[in-house]
N, C-alpha and C positions, 0 to 999 in steps of 0.2 A: 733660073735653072730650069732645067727642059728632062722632062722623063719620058722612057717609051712603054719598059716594062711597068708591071701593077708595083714588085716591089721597089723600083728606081722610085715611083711618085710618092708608095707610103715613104721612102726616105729623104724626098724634096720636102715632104707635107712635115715632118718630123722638124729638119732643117727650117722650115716658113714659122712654126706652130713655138721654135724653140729661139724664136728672132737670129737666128745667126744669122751674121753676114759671110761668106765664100770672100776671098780677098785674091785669090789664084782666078785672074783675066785673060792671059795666055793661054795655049795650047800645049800641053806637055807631054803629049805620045802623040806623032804622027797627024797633027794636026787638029787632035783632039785637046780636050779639055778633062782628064781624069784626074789630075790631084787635087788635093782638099785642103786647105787649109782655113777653119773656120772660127769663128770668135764671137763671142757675143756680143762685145763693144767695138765699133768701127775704129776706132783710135789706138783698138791695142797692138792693131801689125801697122808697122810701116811698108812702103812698099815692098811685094814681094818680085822678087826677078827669078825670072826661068834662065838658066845656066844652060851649060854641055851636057851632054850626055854623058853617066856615070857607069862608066865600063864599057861592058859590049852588051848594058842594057840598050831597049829601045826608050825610054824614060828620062825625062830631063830633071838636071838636079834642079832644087826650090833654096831659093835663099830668099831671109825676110829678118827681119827688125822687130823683138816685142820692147813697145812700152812701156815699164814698172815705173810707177812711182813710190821713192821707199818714204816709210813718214820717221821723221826725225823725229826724237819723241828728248828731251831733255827731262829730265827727271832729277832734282838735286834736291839733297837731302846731307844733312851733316852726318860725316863717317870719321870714327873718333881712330887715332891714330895711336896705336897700342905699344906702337915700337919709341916712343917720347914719354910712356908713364912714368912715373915714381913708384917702384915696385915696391923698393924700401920704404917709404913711406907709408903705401899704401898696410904693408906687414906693421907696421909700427903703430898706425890706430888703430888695425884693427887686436892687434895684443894686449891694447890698453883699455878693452871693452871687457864688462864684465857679463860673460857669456850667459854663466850660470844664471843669472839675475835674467836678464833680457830674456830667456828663453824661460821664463818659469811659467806656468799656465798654461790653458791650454791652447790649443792652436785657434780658437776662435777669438779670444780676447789677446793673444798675441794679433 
């Protein structure tokens, strides 16, 4: 990258200082190189391609490719299936438990 003014070079020096790569190699205003597309890992654009002109800008559109990698993560764990229980059942022992008893004491030796 090539700067002329003082703040064009603090923003090349920011740009060098913060590893990015620029991935926009073409010309996209009138023979110029103004658009930015930047990345900190070289692998995350694929090429980018300068298009037509969008409207009756002087600016060419940017097209380009990012790379995601999504991570599959499987995570399996038993998930109990509530709609197959024995409801009645389940009412039926617990009826035949004698409450009063079970719960006598205090909450520390329960």
């Amino acid at each position: 990258m090539q700067a002329s003014s003082e703040a064009s070079k603090q923003f090349v020096n920011v740009i060098e200082k913060c590893y990015l790569v620029q991935h926009v190699t073409e010309p996209t205003r009138h023979g110029a190189l103004l658009d930015l597309v930047n990345s900190s890992d070289p692998s995350l654009i694929d090429e980018v391609k300068v298009l037509s002109q969008f409207g009756s800008s002087d600016h060419s559109l940017l097209q380009w490719s990012v790379n995601l990698a999504s991570e599959h993560s499987e995570y399996a764990r038993e998930c109990l299936d509530y709609s197959k229980a024995d409801f009645d059942g389940i009412r039926s022992q617990l009826r035949d438990i004698d409450w009063d008893y079970e719960l006598t004491g205090t909450v520390q030796n329960c």
